[in-house]
SEKEBA-193946 format. One record per residue: residue in three letters; x, y, z of N, C-alpha, C in turn. Coordinates in nm, 2 decimals. Layout:
REM SEKEBA-193946
ATOM  residu     n_X     n_Y     n_Z    ca_X    ca_Y    ca_Z     c_X     c_Y     c_Z
ATOM     Ala       X       Y       Z       X       Y       Z       X       Y       Z
...
REM end
This chain:
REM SEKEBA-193946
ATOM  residu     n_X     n_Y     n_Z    ca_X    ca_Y    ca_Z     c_X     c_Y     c_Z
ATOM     Unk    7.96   10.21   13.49    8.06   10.11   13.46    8.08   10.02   13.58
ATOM     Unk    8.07    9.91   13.55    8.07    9.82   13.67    8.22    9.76   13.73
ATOM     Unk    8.27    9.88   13.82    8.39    9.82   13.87    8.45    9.72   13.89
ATOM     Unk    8.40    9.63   13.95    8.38    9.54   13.99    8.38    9.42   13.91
ATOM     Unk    8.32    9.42   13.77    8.29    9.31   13.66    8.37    9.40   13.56
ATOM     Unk    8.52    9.44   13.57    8.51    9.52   13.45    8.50    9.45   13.30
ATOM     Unk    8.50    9.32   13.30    8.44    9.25   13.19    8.32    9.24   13.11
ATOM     Unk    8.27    9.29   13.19    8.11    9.34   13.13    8.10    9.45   13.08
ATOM     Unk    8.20    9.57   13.07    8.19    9.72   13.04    8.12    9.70   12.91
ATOM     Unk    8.07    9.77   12.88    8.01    9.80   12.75    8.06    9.93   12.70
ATOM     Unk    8.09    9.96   12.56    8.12   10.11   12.53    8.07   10.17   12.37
ATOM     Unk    8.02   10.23   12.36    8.03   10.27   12.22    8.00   10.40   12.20
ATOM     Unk    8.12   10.46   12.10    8.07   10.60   12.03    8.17   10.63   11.93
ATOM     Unk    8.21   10.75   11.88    8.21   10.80   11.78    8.32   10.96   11.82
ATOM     Unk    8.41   11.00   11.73    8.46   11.09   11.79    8.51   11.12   11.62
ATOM     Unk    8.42   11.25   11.61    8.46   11.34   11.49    8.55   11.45   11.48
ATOM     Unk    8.62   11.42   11.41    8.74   11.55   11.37    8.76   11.61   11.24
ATOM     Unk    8.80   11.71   11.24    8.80   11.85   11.14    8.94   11.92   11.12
ATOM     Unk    9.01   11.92   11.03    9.13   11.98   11.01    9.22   11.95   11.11
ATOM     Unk    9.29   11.84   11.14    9.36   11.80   11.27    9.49   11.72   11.19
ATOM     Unk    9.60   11.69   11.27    9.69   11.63   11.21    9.69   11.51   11.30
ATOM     Unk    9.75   11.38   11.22    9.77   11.26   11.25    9.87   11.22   11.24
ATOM     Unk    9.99   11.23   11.34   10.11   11.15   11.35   10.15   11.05   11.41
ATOM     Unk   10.14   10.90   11.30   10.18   10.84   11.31   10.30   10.76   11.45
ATOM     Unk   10.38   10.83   11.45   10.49   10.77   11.50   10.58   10.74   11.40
ATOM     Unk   10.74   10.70   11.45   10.82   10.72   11.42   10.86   10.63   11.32
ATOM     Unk   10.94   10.72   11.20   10.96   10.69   11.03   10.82   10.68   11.00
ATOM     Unk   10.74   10.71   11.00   10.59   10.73   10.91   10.54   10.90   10.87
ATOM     Unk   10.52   10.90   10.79   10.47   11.08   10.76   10.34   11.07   10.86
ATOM     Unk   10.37   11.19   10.85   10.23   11.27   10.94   10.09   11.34   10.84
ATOM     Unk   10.04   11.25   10.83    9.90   11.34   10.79    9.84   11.42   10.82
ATOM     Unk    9.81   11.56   10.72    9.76   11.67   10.73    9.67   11.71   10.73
ATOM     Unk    9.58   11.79   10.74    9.43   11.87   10.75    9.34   11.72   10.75
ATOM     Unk    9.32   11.67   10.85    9.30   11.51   10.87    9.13   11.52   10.90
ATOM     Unk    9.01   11.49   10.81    8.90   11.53   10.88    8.81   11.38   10.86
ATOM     Unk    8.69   11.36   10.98    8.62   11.23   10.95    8.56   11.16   11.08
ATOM     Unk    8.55   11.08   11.10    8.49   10.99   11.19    8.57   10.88   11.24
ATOM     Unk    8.55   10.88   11.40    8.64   10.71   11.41    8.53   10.69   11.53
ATOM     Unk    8.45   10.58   11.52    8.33   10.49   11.56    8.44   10.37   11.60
ATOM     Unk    8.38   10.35   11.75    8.44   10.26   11.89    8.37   10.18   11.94
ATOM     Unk    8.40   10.08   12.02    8.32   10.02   12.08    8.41    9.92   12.18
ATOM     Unk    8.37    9.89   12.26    8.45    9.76   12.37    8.52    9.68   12.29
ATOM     Unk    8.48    9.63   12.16    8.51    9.52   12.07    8.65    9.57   11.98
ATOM     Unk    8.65    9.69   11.96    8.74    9.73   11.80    8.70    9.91   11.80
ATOM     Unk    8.76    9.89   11.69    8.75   10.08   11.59    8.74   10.04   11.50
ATOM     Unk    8.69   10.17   11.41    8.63   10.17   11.25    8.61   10.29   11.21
ATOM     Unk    8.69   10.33   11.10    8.66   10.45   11.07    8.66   10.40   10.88
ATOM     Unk    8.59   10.51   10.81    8.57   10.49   10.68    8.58   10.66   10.60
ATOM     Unk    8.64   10.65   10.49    8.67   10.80   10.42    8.69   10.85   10.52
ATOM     Unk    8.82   10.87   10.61    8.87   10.97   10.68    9.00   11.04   10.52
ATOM     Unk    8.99   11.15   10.52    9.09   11.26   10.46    9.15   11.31   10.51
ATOM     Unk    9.27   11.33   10.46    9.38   11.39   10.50    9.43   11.40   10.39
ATOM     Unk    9.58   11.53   10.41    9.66   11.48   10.30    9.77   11.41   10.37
ATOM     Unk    9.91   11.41   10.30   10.03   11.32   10.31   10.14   11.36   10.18
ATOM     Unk   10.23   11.44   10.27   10.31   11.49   10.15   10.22   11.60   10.07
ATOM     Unk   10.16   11.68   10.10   10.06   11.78   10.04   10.00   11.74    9.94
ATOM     Unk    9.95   11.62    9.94    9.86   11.53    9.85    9.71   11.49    9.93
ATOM     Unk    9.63   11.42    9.84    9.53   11.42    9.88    9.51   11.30    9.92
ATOM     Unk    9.49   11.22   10.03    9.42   11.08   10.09    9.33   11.05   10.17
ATOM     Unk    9.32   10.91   10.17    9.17   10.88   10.24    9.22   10.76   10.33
ATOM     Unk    9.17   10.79   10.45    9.23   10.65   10.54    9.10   10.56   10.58
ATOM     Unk    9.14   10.43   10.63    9.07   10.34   10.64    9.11   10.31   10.79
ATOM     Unk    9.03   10.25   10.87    9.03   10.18   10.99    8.95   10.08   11.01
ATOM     Unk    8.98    9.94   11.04    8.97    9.82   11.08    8.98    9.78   11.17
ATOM     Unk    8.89    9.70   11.26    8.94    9.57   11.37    9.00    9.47   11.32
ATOM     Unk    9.06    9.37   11.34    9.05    9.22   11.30    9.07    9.12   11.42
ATOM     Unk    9.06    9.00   11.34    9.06    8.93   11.45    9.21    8.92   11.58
ATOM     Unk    9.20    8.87   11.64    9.35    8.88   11.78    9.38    8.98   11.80
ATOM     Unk    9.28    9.13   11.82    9.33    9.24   11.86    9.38    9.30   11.74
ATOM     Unk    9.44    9.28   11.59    9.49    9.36   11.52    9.43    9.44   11.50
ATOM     Unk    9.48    9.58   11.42    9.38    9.71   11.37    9.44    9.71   11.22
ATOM     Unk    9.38    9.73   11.13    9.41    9.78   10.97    9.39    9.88   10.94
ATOM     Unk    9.51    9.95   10.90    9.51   10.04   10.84    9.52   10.04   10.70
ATOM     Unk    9.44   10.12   10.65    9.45   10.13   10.46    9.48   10.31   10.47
ATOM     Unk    9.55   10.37   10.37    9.60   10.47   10.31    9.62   10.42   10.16
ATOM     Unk    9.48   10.54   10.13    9.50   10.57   10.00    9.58   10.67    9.92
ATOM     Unk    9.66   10.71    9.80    9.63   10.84    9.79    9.76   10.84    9.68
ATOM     Unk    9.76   10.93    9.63    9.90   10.94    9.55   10.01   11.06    9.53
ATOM     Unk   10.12   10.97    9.53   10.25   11.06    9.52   10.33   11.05    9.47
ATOM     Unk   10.39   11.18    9.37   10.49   11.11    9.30   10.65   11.09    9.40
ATOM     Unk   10.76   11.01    9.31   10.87   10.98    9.37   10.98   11.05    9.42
ATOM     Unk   10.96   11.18    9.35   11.04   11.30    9.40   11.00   11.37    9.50
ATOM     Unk   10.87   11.35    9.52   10.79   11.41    9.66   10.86   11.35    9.78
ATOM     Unk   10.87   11.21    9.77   10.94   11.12    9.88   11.07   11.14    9.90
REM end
């Protein structure tokens, strides 16, 4: 990594996980038994069919770059109203 130019870093990989939880932060539920891939690089993140559940239901998360630095998040999945 070139100290020196840290604008030239280059980076890319991949960090797989298996039954793990994902909490959000605060007022958001925490997703459970969370398993899948999140693929990195200097530029963004991207992950695709990551699973978990939410509320002991079954979902699938999404990760996105976009443009100005944002990230997208998608959560799929379903719950009924009493569960909430």
């Amino acid at each position: 990594m070139p100290l020196r130019r840290v604008a030239d870093t280059t980076v890319k990989g991949s960090y797989q996980f298996s039954a793990n939880r994902i909490d959000p932060g605060t007022n958001l539920p925490t997703l459970g038994n969370a398993s899948g891939q999140i693929d990195f690089t200097e530029n963004g993140v991207s992950a695709k069919q990551v699973r978990a559940t939410i509320f002991d239901q079954p979902a699938e998360l999404g990760i996105a770059s976009e443009a100005a630095g944002r990230v997208r998040v998608d959560l799929r999945g379903r719950v009924n109203a009493q569960t909430i």
